[in-house]
C-alpha positions in Angstrom: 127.4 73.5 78.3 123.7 72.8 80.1 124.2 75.9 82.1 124.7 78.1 78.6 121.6 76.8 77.6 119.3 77.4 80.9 120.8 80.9 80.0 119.6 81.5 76.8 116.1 80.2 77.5 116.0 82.4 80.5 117.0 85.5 78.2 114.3 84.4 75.3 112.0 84.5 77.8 112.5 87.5 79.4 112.9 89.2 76.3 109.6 87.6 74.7 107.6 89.0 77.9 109.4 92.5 77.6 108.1 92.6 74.1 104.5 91.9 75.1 104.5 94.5 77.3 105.7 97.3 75.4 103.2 96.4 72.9 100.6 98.1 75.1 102.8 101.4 75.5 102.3 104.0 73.4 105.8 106.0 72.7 105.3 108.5 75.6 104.4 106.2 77.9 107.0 103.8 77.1 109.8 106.1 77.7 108.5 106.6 80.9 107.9 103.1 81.8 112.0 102.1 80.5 113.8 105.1 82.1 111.8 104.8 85.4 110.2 107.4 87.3 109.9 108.5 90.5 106.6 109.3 92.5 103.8 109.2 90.9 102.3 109.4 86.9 98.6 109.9 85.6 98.1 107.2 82.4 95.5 106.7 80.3 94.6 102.8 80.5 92.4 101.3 77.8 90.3 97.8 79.7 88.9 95.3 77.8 85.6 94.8 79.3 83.5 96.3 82.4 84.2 93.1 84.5 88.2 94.0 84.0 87.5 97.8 84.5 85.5 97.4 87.6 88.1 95.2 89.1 91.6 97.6 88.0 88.9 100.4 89.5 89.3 98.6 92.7 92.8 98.1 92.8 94.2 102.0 91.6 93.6 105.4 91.9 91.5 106.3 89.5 91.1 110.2 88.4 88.8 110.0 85.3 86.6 107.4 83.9 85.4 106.8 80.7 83.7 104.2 78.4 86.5 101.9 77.7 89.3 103.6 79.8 90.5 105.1 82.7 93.0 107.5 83.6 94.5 106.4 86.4 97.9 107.7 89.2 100.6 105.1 89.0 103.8 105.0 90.5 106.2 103.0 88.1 106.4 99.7 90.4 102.1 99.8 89.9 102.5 100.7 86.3 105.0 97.7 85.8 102.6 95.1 87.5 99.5 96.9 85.7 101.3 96.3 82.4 101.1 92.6 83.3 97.6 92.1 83.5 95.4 90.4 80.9 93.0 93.1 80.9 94.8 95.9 79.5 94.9 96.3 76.2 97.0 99.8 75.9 98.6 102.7 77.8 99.7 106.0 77.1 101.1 108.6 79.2 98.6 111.2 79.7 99.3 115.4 78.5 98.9 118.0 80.9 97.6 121.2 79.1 98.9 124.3 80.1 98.0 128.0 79.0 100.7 130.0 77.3 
């Protein structure tokens, strides 16, 4: 009976931190992030101060910068740890314009 209730700690858990996650997904972007993706993605990140953008500027490939954000090229194991970090406050998948 112990065993059954390591379980369902272990599954509020996980479920708790999945829920905390994709509340910094915006619906594109979160499709993305639960279907997987292969290669590489552009996403727009929003930081929560210069100190945390300086340092996730260090870590990824960044393509544009902004005031509060960056767009940067993840592939979906760096956009899974990047969701993890305090210093993230949102992410959506970025739109790719194209003439018609």
């Amino acid at each position: 009976m112990s065993c059954m209730k390591y379980l369902m700690l272990f599954v509020m858990i996980f479920t708790l931190g999945c829920a905390t996650v994709n509340k910094k997904l915006d619906p594109k972007a979160k499709l993305f992030y639960e279907r997987g993706y292969e290669g590489q993605m552009d996403f727009k990140v929003l930081v929560k101060d210069e100190p945390c953008k300086e340092r996730i500027r260090s870590s990824y490939r960044v393509k544009v910068e902004g005031g509060d954000f960056l767009v940067l090229t993840l592939t979906h194991s760096e956009l899974k740890k990047l969701l993890q970090d305090d210093c993230i406050t949102f992410v959506s998948a970025t739109q790719r314009l194209e003439p018609k």
